[in-house]
Short mmCIF file of the C-alpha atoms (twelve columns), coordinates in Angstrom:
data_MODEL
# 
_entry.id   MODEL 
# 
loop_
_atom_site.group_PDB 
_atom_site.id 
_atom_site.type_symbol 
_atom_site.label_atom_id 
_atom_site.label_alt_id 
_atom_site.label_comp_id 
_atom_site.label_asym_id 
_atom_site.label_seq_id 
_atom_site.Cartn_x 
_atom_site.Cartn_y 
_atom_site.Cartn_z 
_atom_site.pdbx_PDB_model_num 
ATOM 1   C CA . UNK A 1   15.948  -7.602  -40.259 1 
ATOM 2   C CA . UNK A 2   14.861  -5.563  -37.419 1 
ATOM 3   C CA . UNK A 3   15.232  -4.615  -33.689 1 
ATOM 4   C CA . UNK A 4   12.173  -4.342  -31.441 1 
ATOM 5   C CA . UNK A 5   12.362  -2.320  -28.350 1 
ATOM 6   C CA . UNK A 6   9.658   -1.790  -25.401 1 
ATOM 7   C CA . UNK A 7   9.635   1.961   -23.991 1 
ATOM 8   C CA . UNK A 8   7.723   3.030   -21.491 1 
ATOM 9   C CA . UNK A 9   8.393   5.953   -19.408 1 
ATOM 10  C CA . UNK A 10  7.337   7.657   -16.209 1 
ATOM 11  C CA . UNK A 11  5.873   4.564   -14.092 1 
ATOM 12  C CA . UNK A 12  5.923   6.432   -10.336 1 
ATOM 13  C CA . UNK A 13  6.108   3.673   -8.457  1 
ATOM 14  C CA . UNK A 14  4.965   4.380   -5.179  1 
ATOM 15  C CA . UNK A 15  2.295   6.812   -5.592  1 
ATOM 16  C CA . UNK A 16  -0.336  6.660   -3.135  1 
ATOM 17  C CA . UNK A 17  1.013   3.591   -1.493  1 
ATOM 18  C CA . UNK A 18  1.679   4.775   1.941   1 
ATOM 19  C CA . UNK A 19  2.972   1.756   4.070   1 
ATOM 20  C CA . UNK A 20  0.687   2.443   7.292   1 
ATOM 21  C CA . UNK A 21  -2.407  4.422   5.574   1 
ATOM 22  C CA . UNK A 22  -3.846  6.732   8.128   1 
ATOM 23  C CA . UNK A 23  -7.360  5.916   6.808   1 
ATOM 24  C CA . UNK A 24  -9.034  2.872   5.157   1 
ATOM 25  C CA . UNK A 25  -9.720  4.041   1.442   1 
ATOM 26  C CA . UNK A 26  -9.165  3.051   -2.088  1 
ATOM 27  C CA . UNK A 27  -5.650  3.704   -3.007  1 
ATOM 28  C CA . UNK A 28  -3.928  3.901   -6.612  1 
ATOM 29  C CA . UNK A 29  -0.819  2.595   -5.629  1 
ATOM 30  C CA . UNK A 30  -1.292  -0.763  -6.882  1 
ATOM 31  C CA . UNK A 31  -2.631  0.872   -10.244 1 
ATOM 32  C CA . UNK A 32  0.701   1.711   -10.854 1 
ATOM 33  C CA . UNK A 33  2.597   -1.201  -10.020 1 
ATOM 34  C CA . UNK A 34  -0.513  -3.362  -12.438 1 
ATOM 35  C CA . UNK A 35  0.884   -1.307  -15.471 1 
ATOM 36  C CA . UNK A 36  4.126   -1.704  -15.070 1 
ATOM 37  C CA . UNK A 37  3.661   -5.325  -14.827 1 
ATOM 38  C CA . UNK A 38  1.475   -5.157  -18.206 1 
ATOM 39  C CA . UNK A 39  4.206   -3.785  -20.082 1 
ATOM 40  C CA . UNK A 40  6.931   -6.072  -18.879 1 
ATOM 41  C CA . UNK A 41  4.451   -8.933  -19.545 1 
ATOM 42  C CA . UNK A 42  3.962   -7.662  -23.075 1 
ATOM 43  C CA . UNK A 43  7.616   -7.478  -23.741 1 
ATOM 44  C CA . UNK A 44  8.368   -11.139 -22.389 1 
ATOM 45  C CA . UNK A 45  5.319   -12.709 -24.527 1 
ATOM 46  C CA . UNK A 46  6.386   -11.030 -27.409 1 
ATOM 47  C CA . UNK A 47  9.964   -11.948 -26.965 1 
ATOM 48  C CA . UNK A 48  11.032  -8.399  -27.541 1 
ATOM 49  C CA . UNK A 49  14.839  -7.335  -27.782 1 
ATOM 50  C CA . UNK A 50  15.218  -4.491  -25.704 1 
ATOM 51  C CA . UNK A 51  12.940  -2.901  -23.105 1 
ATOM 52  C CA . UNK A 52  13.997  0.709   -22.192 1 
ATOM 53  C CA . UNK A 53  12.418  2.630   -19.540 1 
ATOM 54  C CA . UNK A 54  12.888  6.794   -19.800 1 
ATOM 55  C CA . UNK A 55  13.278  7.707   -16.100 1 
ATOM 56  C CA . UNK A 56  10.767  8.587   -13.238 1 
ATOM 57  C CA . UNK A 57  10.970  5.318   -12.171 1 
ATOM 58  C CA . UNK A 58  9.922   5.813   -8.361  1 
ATOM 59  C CA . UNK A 59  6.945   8.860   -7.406  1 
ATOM 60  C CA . UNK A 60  9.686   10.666  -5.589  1 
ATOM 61  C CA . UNK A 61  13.709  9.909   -4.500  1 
ATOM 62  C CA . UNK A 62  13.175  8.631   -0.818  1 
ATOM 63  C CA . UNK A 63  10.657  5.793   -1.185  1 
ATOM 64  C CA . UNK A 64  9.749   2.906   1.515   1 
ATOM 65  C CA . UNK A 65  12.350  -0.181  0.956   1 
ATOM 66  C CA . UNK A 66  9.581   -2.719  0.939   1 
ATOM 67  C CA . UNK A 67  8.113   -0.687  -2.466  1 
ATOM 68  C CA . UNK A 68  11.610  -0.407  -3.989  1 
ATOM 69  C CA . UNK A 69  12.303  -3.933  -3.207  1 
ATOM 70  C CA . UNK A 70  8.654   -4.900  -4.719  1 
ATOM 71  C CA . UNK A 71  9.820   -2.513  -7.495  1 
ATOM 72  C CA . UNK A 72  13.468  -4.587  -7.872  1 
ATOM 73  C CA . UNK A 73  11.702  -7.647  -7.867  1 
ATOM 74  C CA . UNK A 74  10.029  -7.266  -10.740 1 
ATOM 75  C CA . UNK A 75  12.756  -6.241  -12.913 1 
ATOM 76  C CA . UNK A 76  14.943  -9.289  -11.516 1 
ATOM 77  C CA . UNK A 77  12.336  -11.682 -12.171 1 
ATOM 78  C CA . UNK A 78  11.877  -10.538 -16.147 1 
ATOM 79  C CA . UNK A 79  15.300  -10.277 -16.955 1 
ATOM 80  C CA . UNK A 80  15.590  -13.675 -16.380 1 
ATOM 81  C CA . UNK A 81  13.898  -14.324 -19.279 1 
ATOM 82  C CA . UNK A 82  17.110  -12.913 -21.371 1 
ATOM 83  C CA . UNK A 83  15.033  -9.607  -21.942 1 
ATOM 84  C CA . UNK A 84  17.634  -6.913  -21.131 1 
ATOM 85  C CA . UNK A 85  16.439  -3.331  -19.906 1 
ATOM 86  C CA . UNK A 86  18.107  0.115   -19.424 1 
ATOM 87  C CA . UNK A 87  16.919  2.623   -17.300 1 
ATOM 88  C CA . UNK A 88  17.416  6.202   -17.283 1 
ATOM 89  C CA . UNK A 89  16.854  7.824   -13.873 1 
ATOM 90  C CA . UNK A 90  14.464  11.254  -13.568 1 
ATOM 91  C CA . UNK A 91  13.838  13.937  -12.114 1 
ATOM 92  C CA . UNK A 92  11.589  12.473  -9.194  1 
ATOM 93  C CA . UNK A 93  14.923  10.131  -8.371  1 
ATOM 94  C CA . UNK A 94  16.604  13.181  -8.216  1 
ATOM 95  C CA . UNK A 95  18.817  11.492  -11.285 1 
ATOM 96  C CA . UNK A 96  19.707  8.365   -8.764  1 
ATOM 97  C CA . UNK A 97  18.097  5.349   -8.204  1 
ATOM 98  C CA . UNK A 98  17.740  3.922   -4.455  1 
ATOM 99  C CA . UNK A 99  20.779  1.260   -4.754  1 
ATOM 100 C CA . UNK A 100 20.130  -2.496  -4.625  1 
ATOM 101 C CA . UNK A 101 22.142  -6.031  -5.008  1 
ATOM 102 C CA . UNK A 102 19.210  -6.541  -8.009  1 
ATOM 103 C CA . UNK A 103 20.669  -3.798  -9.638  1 
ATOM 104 C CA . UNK A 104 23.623  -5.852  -10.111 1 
ATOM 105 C CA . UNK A 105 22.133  -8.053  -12.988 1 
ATOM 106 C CA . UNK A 106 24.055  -7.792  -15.769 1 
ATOM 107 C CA . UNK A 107 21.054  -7.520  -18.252 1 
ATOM 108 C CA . UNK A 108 19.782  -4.692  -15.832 1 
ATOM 109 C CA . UNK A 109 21.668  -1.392  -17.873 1 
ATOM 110 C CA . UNK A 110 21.334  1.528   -15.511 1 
ATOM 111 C CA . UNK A 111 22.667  5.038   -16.938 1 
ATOM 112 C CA . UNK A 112 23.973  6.398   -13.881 1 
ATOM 113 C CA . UNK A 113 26.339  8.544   -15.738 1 
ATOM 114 C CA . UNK A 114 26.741  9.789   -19.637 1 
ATOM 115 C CA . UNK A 115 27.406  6.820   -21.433 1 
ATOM 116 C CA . UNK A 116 26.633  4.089   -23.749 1 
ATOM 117 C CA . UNK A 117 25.314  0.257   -24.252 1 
ATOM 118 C CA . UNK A 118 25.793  -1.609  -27.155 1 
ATOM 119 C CA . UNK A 119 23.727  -4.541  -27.822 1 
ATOM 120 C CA . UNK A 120 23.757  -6.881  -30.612 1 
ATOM 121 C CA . UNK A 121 20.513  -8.305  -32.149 1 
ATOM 122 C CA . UNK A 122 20.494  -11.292 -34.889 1 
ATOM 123 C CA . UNK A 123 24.244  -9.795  -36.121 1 
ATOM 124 C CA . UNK A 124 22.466  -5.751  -35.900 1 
ATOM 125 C CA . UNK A 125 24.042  -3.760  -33.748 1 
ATOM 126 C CA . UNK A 126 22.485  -1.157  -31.568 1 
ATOM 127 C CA . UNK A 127 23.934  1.876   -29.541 1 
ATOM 128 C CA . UNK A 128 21.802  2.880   -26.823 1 
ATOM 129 C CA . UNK A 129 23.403  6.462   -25.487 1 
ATOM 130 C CA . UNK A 130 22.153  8.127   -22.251 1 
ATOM 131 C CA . UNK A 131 22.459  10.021  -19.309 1 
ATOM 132 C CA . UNK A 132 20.045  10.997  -16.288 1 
ATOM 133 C CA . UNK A 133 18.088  13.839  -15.197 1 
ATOM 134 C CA . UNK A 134 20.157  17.099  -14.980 1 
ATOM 135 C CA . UNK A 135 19.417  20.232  -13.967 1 
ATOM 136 C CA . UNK A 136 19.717  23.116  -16.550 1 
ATOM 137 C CA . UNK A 137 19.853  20.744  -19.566 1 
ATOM 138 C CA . UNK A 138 19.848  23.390  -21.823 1 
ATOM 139 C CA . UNK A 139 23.466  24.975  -21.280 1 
ATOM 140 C CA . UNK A 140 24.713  21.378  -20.415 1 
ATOM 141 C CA . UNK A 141 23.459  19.534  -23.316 1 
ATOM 142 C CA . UNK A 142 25.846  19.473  -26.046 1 
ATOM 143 C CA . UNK A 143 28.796  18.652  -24.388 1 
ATOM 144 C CA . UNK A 144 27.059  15.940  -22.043 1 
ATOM 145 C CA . UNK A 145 25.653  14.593  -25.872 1 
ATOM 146 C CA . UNK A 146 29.561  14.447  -26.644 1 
ATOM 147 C CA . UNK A 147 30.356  12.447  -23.142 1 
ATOM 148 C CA . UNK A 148 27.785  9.918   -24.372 1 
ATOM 149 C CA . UNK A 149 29.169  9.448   -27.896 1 
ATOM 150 C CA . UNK A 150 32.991  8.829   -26.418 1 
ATOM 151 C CA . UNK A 151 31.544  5.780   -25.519 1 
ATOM 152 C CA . UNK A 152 29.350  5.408   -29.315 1 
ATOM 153 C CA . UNK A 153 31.608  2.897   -31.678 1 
ATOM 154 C CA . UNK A 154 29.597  2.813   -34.963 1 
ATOM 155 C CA . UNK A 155 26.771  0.743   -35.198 1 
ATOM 156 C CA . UNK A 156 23.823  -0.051  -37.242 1 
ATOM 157 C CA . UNK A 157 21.429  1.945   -35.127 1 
ATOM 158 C CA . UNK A 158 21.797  4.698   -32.457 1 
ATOM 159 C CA . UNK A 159 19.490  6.042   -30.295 1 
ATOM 160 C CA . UNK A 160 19.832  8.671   -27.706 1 
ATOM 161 C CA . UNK A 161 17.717  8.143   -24.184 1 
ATOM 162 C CA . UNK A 162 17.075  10.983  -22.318 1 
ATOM 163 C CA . UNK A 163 14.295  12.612  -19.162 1 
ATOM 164 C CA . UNK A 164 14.023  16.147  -20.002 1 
ATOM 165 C CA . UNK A 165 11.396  18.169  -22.273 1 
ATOM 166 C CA . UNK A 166 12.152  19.320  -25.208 1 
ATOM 167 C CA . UNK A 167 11.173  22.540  -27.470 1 
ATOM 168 C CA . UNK A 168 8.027   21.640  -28.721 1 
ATOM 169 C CA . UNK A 169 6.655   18.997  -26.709 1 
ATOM 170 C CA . UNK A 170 2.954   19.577  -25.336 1 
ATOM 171 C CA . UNK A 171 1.550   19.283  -21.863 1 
ATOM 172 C CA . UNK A 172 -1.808  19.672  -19.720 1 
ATOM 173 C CA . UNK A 173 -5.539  20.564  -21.006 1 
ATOM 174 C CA . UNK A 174 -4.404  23.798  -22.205 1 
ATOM 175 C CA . UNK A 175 -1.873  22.891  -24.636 1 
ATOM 176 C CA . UNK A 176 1.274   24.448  -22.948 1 
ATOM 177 C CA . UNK A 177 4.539   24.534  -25.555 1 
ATOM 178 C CA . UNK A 178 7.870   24.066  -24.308 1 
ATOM 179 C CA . UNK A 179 9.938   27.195  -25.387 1 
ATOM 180 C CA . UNK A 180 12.937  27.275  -24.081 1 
ATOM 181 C CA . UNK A 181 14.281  27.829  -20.418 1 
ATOM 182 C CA . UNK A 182 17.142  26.049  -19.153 1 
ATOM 183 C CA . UNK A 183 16.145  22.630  -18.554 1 
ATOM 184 C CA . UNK A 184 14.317  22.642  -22.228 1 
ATOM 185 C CA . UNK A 185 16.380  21.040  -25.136 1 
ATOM 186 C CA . UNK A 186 16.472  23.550  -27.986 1 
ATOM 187 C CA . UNK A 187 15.557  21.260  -30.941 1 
ATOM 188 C CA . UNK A 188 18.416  23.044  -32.697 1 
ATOM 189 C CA . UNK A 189 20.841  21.034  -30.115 1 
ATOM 190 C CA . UNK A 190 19.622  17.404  -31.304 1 
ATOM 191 C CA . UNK A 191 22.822  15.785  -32.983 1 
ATOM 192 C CA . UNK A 192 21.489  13.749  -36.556 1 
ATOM 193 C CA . UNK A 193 23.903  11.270  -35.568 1 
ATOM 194 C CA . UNK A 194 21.142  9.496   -33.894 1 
ATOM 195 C CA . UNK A 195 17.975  8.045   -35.581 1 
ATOM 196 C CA . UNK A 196 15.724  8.827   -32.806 1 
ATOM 197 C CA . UNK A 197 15.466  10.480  -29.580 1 
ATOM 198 C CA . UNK A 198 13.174  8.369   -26.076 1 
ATOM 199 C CA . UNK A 199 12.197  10.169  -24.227 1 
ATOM 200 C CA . UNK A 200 10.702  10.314  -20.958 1 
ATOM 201 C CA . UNK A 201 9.248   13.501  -18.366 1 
ATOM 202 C CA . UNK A 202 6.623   14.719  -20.265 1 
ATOM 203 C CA . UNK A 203 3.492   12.650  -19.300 1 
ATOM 204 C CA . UNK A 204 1.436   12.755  -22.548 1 
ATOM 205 C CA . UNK A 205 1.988   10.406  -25.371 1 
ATOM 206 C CA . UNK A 206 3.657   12.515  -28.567 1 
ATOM 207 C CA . UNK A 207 6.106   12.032  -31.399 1 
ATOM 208 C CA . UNK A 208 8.395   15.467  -32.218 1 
ATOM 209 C CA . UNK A 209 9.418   15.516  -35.895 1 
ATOM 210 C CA . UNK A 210 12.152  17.763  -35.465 1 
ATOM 211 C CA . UNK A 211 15.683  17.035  -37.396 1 
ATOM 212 C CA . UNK A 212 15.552  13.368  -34.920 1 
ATOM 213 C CA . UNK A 213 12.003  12.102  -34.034 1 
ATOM 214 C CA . UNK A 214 11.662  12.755  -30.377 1 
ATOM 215 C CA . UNK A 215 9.283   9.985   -29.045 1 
ATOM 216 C CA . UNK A 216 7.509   10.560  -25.897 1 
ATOM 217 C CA . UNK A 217 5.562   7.413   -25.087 1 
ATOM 218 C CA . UNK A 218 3.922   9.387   -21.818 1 
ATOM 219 C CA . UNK A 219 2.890   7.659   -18.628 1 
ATOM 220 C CA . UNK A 220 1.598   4.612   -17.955 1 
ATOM 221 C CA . UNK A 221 -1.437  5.912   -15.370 1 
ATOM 222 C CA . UNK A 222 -2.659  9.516   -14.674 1 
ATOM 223 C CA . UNK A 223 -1.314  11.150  -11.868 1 
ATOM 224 C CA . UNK A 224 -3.498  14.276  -11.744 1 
ATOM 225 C CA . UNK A 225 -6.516  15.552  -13.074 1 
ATOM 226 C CA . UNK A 226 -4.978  17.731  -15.821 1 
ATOM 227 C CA . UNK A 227 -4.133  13.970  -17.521 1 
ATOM 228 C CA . UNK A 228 -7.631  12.987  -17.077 1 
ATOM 229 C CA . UNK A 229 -8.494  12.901  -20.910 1 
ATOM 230 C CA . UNK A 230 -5.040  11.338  -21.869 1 
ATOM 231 C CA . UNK A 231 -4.732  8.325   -23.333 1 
ATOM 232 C CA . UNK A 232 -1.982  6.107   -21.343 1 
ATOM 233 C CA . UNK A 233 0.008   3.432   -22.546 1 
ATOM 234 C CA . UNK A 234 3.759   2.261   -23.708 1 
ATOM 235 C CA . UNK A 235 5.516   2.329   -26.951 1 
ATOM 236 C CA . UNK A 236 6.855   -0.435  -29.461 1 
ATOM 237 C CA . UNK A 237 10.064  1.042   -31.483 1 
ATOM 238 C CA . UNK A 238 10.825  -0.729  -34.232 1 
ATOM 239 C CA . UNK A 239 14.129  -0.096  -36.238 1 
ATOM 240 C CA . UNK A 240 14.589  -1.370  -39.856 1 
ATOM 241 C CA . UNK A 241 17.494  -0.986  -41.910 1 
ATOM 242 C CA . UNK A 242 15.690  0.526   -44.955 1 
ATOM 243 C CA . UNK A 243 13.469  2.869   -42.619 1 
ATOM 244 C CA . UNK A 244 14.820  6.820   -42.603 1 
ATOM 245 C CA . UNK A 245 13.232  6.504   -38.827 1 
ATOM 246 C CA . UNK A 246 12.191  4.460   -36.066 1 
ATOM 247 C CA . UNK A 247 8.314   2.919   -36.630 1 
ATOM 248 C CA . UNK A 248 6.561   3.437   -33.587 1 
ATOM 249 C CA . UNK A 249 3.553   2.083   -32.357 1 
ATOM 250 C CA . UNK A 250 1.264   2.694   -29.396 1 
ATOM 251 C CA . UNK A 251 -0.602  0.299   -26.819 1 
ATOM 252 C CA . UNK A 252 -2.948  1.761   -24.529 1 
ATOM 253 C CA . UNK A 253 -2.633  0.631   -20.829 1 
ATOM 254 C CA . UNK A 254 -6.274  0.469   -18.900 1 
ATOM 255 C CA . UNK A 255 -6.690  3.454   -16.630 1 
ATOM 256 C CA . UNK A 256 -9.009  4.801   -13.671 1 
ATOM 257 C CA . UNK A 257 -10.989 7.222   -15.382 1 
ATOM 258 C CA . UNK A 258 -11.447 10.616  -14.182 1 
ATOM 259 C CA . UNK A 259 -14.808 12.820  -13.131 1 
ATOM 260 C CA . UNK A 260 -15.198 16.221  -12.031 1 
ATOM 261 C CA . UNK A 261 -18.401 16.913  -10.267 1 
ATOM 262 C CA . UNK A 262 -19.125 20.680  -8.936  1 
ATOM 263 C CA . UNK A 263 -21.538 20.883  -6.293  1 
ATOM 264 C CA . UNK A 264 -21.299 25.079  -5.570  1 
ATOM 265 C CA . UNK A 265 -24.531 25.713  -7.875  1 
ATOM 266 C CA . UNK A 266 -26.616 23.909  -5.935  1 
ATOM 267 C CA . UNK A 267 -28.559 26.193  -3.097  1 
ATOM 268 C CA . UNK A 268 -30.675 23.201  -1.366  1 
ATOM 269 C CA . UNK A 269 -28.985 19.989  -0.560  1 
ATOM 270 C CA . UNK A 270 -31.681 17.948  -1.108  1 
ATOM 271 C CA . UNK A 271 -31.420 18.317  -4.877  1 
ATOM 272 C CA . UNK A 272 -27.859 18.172  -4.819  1 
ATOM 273 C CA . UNK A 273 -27.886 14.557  -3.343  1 
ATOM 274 C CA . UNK A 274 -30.469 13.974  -5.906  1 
ATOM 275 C CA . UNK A 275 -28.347 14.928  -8.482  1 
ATOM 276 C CA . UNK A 276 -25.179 13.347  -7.126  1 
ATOM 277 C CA . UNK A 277 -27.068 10.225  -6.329  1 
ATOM 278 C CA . UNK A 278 -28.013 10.208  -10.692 1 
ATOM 279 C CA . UNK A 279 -24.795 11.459  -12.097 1 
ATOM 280 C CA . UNK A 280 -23.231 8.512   -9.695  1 
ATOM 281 C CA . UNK A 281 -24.871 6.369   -12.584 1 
ATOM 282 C CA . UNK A 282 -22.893 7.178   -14.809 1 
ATOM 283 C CA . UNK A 283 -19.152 6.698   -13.135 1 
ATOM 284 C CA . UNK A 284 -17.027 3.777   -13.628 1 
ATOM 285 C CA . UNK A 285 -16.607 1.732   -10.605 1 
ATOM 286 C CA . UNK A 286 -12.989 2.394   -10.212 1 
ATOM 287 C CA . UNK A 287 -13.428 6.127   -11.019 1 
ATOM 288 C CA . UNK A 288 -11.740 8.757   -9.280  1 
ATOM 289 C CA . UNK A 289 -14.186 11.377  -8.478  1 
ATOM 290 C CA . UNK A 290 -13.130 15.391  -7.408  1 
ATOM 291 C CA . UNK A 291 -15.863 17.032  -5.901  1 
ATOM 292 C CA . UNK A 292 -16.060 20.720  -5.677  1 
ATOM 293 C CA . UNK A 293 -17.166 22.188  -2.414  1 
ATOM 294 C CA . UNK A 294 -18.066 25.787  -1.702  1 
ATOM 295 C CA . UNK A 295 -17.374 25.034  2.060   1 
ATOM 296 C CA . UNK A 296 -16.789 22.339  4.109   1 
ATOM 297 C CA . UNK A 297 -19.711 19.396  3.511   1 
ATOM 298 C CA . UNK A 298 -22.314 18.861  5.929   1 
ATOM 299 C CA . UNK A 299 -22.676 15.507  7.638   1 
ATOM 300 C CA . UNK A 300 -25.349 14.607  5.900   1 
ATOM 301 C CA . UNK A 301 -23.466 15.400  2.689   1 
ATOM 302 C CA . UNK A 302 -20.059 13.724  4.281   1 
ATOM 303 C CA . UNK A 303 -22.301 10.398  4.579   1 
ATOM 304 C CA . UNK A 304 -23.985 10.828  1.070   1 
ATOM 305 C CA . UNK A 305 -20.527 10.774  -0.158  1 
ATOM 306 C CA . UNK A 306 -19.037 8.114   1.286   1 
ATOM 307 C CA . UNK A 307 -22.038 6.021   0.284   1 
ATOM 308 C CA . UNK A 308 -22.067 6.877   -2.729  1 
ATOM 309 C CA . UNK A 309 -18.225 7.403   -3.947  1 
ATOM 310 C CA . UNK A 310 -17.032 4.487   -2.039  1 
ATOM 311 C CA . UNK A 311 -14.421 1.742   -2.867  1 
ATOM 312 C CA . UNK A 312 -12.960 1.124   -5.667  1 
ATOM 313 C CA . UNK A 313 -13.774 4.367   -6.258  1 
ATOM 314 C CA . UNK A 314 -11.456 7.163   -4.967  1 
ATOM 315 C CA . UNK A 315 -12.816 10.441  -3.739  1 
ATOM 316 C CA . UNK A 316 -10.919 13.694  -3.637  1 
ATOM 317 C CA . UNK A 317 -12.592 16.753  -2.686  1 
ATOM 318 C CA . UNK A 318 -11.647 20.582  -3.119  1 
ATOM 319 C CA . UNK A 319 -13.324 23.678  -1.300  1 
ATOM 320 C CA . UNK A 320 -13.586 27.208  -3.233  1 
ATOM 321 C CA . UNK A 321 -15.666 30.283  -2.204  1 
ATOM 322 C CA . UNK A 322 -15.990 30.711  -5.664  1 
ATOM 323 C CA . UNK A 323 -19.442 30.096  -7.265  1 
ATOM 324 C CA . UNK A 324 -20.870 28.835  -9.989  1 
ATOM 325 C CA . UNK A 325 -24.423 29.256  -12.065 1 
ATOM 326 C CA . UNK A 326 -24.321 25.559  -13.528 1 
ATOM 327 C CA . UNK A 327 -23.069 22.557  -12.850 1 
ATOM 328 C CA . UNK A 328 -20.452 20.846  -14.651 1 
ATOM 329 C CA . UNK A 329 -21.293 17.406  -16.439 1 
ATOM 330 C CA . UNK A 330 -19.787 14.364  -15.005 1 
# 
């Protein structure tokens, strides 16, 4: 016997989606919103028990009502396949979700507060324990653990859902280490009570063997270039009687690749469009391409651009004095 749970974390719904766009271009917003409808679709069609998502729901706390509602939607419309979800808000949310009459479904578990869900699966019994997004975790975490578990009757599994990072965890192309600070969890402060820890905040995929697993499942797009070699995706958690710890496994979500193109070490113009127009080759359609400018471009490099990085493909463009002696492969 076993219990198979969906999480995915970090989803940003809303990023670059403005509602009246100041400029026709390719946007990402409905990049976003394509994932998250993957991984509900993958937990309806493979009739799994639980889907939990680990907070940063929205891109940011105030978002446009028609994108919440869009949002809302699509959580009303899968629970009503008898799929129940808990959410735990983030730090973009600002720890509260935008409130909503969808919210209201009682398969819909929101953890507003410190608390916890029970759920029981084929006669196994799960305790899902949570709490949102708070500020200076560190000094706050034990005793909001203990809030939680006032609620925790004993079960056959418990998990703990949380939004923060946590000592150890990894970030960004240079391999930054959470160590400490006040809104890192000491690894030292995770109760063995439960037999895993979900976690959401930290954007690249990662599994913590500390005294409880902590299982980041990352985000499911990139949302800046320091992600741009991260794989994206969602995580299955399966928990088994005889296992010492939650099985996990990962499925990659399709992203818009990344490509950084610096155009400062070219003198003449004419062989930089030459170059750009052969390295543009090479890019995915649906690429996002940063260009690096040592000024602002000339109108005959404006229009080479546009031609060349044009929709789907996304352009973004950043201007440095600083040189460089080569240029930087695509």
């Amino acid at each position: 016997m076993s219990i198979r749970l969906v999480f995915f974390s970090d989803s940003h719904l809303g990023f670059d989606q403005p509602i009246r766009p100041r400029s026709e271009r390719a946007r990402r917003g409905g990049d976003f919103f394509t994932n998250f409808q993957r991984v509900l679709d993958y937990a309806r069609h493979s009739a799994a028990d639980l889907v939990i998502h680990g907070g940063d729901f929205f891109f940011r706390s105030k978002v446009h009502r028609s994108i919440i509602d869009q949002a809302y939607q699509a959580l009303f419309d899968f629970v009503g396949c008898g799929i129940p979800i808990a959410i735990v808000p983030g730090n973009h949310e600002r720890s509260v979700l935008p409130p909503s009459l969808f919210l209201n479904h009682p398969d819909i578990h929101l953890f507003d507060r410190p608390r916890t869900y029970r759920f029981n699966f084929r006669n196994e019994t799960l305790a899902l324990c949570g709490f949102p997004y708070i500020r200076n975790v560190r000094s706050r975490f034990v005793a909001t653990v203990e809030e939680c578990a006032a609620e925790c009757h004993p079960a056959d599994f418990s998990l703990l859902c949380l939004h923060h990072a946590v000592d150890g965890a990894v970030v960004g192309p240079a391999d930054f280490t959470f160590r400490g600070g006040a809104d890192v969890i000491a690894g030292s402060q995770l109760p063995t009570r439960f037999g895993g820890v979900l976690a959401g905040h930290i954007h690249r995929r990662q599994i913590l063997e500390l005294a409880v697993p902590v299982i980041y499942c990352g985000s499911i797009e990139r949302t800046s270039f320091a992600e741009k070699r991260e794989t994206k995706g969602f995580c299955e958690v399966i928990l088994e009687r005889e296992a010492s710890s939650p099985r996990v496994v990962f499925h990659e979500l399709p992203t818009r690749p990344m490509v950084d193109f610096d155009t400062r070490c070219y003198a003449e113009t004419a062989s930089l469009l030459d170059t750009i127009e052969w390295q543009s080759t090479h890019w995915s359609s649906r690429a996002i391409v940063r260009v690096h400018l040592a000024s602002y471009p000339s109108k005959q490099l404006r229009q080479a651009l546009a031609r060349i990085v044009a929709p789907p493909r996304i352009l973004a463009c950043t201007i440095s004095r600083q040189t460089h002696t080569s240029p930087q492969p695509a």
